[in-house]
C-alpha positions in Angstrom: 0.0 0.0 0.0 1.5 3.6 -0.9 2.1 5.8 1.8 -0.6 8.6 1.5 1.5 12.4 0.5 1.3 14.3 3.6 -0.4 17.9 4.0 0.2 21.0 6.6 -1.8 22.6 8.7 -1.0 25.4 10.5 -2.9 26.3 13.6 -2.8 29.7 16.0 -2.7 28.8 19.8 -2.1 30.9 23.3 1.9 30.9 23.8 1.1 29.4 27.2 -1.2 26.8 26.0 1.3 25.7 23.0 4.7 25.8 25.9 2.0 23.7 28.1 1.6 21.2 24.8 4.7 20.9 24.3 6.1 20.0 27.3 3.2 17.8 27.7 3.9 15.4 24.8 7.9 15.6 25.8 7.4 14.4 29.0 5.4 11.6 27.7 7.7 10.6 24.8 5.5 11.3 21.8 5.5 14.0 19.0 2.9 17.2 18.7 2.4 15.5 15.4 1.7 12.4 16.1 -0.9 13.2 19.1 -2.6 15.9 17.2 -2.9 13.5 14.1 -4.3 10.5 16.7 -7.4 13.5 17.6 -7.9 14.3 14.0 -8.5 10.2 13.2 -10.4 10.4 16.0 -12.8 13.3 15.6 -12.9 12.7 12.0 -14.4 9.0 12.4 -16.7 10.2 15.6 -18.3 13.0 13.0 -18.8 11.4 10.2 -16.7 9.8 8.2 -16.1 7.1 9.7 -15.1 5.1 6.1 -12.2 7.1 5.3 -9.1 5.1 5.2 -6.7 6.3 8.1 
């Protein structure tokens, strides 16, 4: 199966609420990437479309 080309978002947070993120996901050994991409999957599935391929 080929890998699926890869788009950017770009998102505008609080500076304390991004540090706070950040720091977060370090502490726990994962990527901003990778946890924000997990949520999308999620919230994309719970609100309907559920049949996309992720």
């Amino acid at each position: 199966m080929k890998k699926p080309k890869a788009a950017t978002i770009n998102i505008r947070l609080d500076e304390n609420l991004a540090k706070a993120f950040k720091d977060i996901v370090d502490r726990d050994g994962y990527t901003q990437t990778l946890v924000l991409t997990e949520f999308i999957k999620r919230y994309v599935k719970k609100n309907g479309q559920g049949a996309l391929d992720l």
